[in-house]
C-alpha angles and dihedrals in degrees: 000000000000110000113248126215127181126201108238133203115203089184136050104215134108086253097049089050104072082045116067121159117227118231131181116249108223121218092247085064110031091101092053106040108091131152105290101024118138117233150180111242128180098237116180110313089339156073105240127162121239136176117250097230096176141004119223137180087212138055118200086215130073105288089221096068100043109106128214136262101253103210130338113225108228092166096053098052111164142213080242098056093048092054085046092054086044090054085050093057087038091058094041090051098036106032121227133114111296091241088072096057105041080057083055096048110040103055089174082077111105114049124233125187111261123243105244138186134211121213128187127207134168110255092198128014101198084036089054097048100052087038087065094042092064090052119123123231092258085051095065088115091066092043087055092057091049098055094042087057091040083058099031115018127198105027128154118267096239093066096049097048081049103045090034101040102232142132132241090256091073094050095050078048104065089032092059092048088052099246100117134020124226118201124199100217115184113224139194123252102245118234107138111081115219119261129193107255121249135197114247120273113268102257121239121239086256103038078050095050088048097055094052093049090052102050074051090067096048099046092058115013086013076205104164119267129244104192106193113195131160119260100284095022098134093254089152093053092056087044083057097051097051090049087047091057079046096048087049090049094052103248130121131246128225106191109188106199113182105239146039097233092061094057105084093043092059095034085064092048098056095045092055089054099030103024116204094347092086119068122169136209134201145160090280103053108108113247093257092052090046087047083047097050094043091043085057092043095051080045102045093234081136127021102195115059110176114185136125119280104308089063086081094087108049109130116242113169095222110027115184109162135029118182120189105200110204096011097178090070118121092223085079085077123080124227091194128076113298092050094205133157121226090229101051090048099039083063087043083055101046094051099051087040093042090234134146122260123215124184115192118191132145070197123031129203112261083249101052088050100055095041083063091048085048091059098242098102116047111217142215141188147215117190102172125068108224134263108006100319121132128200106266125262097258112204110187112204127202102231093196080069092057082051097056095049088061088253103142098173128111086235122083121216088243102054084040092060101045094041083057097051084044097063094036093063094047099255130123133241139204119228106203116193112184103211088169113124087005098121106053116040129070119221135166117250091203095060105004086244110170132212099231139167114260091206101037099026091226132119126283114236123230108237125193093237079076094255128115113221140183111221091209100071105359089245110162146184140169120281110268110248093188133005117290086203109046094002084241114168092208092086122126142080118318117214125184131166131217091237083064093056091045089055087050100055092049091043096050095032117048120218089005108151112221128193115189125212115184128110099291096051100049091056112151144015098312103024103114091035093057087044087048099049102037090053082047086052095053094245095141136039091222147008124216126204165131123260093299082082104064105049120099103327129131134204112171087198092053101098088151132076126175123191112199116198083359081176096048085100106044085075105051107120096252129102091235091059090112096041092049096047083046092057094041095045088041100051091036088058090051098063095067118082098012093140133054088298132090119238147207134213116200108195111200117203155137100227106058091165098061109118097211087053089052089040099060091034080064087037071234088167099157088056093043100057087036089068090031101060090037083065095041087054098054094048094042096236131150129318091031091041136013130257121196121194123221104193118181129170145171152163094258117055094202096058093047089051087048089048105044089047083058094051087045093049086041086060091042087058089040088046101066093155109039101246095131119067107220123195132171153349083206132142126293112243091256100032094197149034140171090349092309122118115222130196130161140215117212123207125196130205132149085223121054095204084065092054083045100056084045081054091055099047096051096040079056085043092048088050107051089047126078110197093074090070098101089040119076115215114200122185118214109186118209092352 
């Protein structure tokens, strides 16, 4: 039998992570050893505990002086340990070094000075009394401390020293001569406002009959759970409810929501149900505030933590429910090592943890979808929006139309004339422009012709060498100078901002108050929340904005929507182009008529034809995903297969081409019988950034363990060879 060592980690700290120690697993403990488990290890003179962070047939030290693992403690599992185990399946999916995602998965890492307070109180009343009457003149400080406590007892220290003038000198002083007691008291970083309390919504028939079927499912499968509700459904109530059945039972709630800007706003919803039991995180809190809120939650000071991604591995001690809100969003995804995705590894987590898992969507993500129509998700819906509240009226106008009137403006007449009727009778409206996809692909304003692929059926991306090229297949071809459909001259990228919108608006509207809401204007801590709350407050007319502005957020005097270039992401050169313009138009639509008063979408294109644009004009989801995954289907793409990323860069364009021919002829060797589709190397979207060339090489195969296994094996090839140091390679599973 092959002798079996783990790396071990007898601290949980950033510093600890890049230095393991390396013990011998005996015989007696090989079938209970795995990655997290938590362990007994001689260290030094001593007994200490340590993590197992990774198992290995092999030791880089002399195998006679590696000592055993001395007992591994089944009945003391941790939080830690669990995280630890959830970093190990991280690594194994996502590819990377463990160190990285242990960094991802224990946020208690790096320490932070606590905020502490000092508090003073009188030991002895009668002690204290003929203690200041023996006080010399010179002594009249300390005779001040001790009449404010004789009046007040127990006050901070700050404020003594403050309202009495005296040092802490004076203070160390009493307390050494036992007259007065000072207690050190840790306190947590503040960053949820108080709200009044108030009692739950009442629950619609149908919100009502969706929360019973799915504490049925738990109670028997526990699948996760895809809720699919309308934009203003009422999905957070039912979110609510469902926290409400895990607080009795005393377990804890993690609640992912996509974006920042949506923190706050949910945030103030659950404190006004659940009160200080709910704290948040997200990418702005100071490091001191993110330790604060992570120590509370390890302690169980709080049992709801809401935050963005990040906010999943928080360690609560006895999880019992994770609910992801919008789950189709693309900020579920990492861009850093490990590449993971927040729904992938909040089912990874449930079901180490033995929690419960909720999706929420008006428009779920493809896969979502088709694992529900797999079986292994169970689904819900919900049809009405809540209250009285009806969809809004979507109107969808042909902006080559507009063109061919003479009107240049970005502003259809349509859109003009009901913006107009919409301030005039006091109500707000959102002004949606959809930048996605807007940089890279090339189209004719006179006929909406679009440069596309004629192998991936995706877009072709304008490069600056003057070619436009499709970083599926590498497929290229010169840029167009005129229109190859109607020979237009008017053919190339468009590229509009949301301060020119903004100009426009002031320009066409006089007197019209704008608020913009895009990434240079939420800089900071509390950027998306002013915006937020002045646009709540009715202190603008109108907010302009990128995609930030149409998740989640709900205005009941917004009765007008306007979508600007509704068609600018369906050609972006990715496969999901048509799922993600669904979801935008889609959302972007919802937020219009959510009060008492009816409301109107105007979708602005070039491309009226388009079935996903009249599909999320009709919130039409089921046909939608029926055509979708038909296509998906044919072209082998996720959900139906895997893909598998291979992105490499580097600061010489010649070496990562060098390097990534050598990975593609590697898969070739590895590949003896053709099962992985292999395409590229080609050029990332964007080729280069901060003086570093990208390209990327795309595997195929209809299972992911398979593009796993070829992960392995050329992260092991990329090792043992030297000539990949100055070239990052970077794995990104199902993109």
């Amino acid at each position: 039998m092959n002798e079996l060592y783990a790396d071990i980690i007898v601290d949980i700290s950033v510093q600890a992570l890049d230095r393991p120690f390396s013990y011998h697993i005996p015989d007696v403990l090989r079938d209970s050893v795995g990655v997290g488990s938590l362990v007994t290890i001689p260290f030094g003179p001593r007994m200490v505990r340590g993590y197992v962070i990774r198992l290995k047939d092999s030791c880089d030290y002399d195998p006679d002086k590696i000592k055993d693992i001395a007992a591994v403690l089944t009945d003391e599992e941790t939080v830690e340990a669990r995280l630890i185990a959830l970093a190990g399946w991280m690594c194994r999916t996502y590819g990377g070094v463990m160190a990285q995602s242990l960094r991802t998965v224990l946020p208690l890492g790096k320490k932070v000075n606590p905020l502490t307070i000092r508090r003073a109180t009188i030991t002895d009343r009668n002690m204290a009394i003929y203690y200041k009457g023996r006080l010399g003149k010179r002594q009249q400080g300390r005779a001040r401390v001790i009449d404010s406590l004789l009046e007040h007892d127990d006050r901070l220290v700050a404020d003594l020293m403050k309202e009495q003038n005296v040092s802490i000198e004076i203070i160390r002083g009493l307390e050494k001569d036992g007259i007065i007691c000072v207690m050190t008291q840790e306190n947590y970083r503040k960053v949820i406002e108080e709200a009044e309390a108030l009692p739950p919504d009442v629950l619609t028939g149908e919100q009502s009959m969706a929360v019973r079927k799915i504490r049925t499912e738990w109670s028997t499968k526990n699948r996760p759970v895809l809720l699919k509700g309308i934009t203003g459904s009422g999905k957070t109530l039912v979110y609510m409810e469902l926290i409400a059945d895990t607080l009795a039972e005393g377990k804890q709630v993690i609640m992912l929501i996509p974006e920042i800007a949506l923190t706050r706003q949910t945030v103030t919803r659950f404190v006004k149900r659940f009160g200080e039991k709910v704290s948040f995180l997200h990418s702005r809190l100071s490091e001191g505030e993110r330790y604060d809120q992570m120590k509370a939650a390890k302690r169980g000071d709080v049992s709801i933590m809401v935050g963005p991604r990040s906010a999943l591995f928080t360690p609560f001690t006895k999880l019992g429910l994770i609910i992801i809100d919008e789950e189709h969003e693309e900020t579920y995804r990492s861009e850093m090592t490990p590449r993971y995705h927040a729904r992938e590894t909040a089912e990874k987590r449930a079901e180490i943890e033995g929690a419960h898992l909720l999706l929420g969507s008006a428009t779920p993500s493809i896969t979502s979808a088709y694992r529900v129509w797999e079986g292994r998700y169970a689904g819900e819906s919900l049809t009405q929006r809540y209250g009285s509240a009806m969809l809004p009226k979507t109107l969808i106008v042909d902006m080559r139309e507009e063109a061919a009137k003479g009107n240049r403006s970005m502003f259809s007449e349509e859109l003009s004339g009901r913006l107009r009727a919409c301030l005039d009778r006091g109500e707000q409206a959102m002004l949606f422009l959809n930048r996605r996809g807007y940089a890279g692909f090339v189209t004719c304003r006179s006929c909406g012709f679009v440069a596309k692929c004629p192998h991936c059926d995706v877009s072709l991306t304008r490069h600056a060498n003057g070619k436009l090229i499709c970083h599926y297949c590498g497929y290229e071809i010169p840029e167009y100078m005129e229109c190859p459909e109607c020979k237009s001259r008017h053919i190339g990228g468009i590229s509009v901002g949301t301060q020119q919108v903004e100009e426009a608006l002031r320009k066409e509207f006089a007197g019209i108050r704008t608020l913009r809401m895009d990434f240079d204007s939420t800089r900071g801590k509390e950027g998306h929340g002013r915006i937020l709350r002045e646009f709540g407050r009715g202190d603008a007319d109108v907010l302009v904005g990128t995609q930030m502005i149409v998740k989640g957020h709900d205005f009941p005097n917004v009765t007008l929507v306007g979508v600007l270039m509704a068609d600018l992401s369906l050609n972006e050169s990715d496969y999901r182009s048509q799922e993600r313009t669904y979801q935008l138009i889609t959302q972007a639509v919802g937020r219009a008529g959510r009060g008492t008063k009816p409301g109107t979408a105007v979708i602005q294109t070039y491309q009226p034809e388009n079935s996903t644009l009249r599909y999320a004009a009709a919130q039409s989801y089921g046909p939608f995903y029926r055509e979708e995954i038909a296509y998906r289907k044919i072209m082998r793409y996720p959900p139906v297969g895997g893909l598998l990323a291979i992105l490499g860069s580097a600061a010489s364009e010649e070496l990562l081409t060098v390097g990534m021919g050598y990975i593609r002829k590697y898969i070739d060797i590895i590949d003896k019988r053709g099962a992985l589709a292999a395409i590229g190397p080609a050029p990332q979207t964007v080729g280069k950034i901060r003086d570093r060339f990208r390209q990327v090489i795309y595997l195929r195969h209809k299972e992911i363990e398979n593009l796993i296994r070829a992960r392995h094996m050329i992260e092991e090839y990329i090792r043992i060879n030297s000539g990949f140091e100055e070239i990052r390679i970077e794995f990104d599973i199902n993109v």
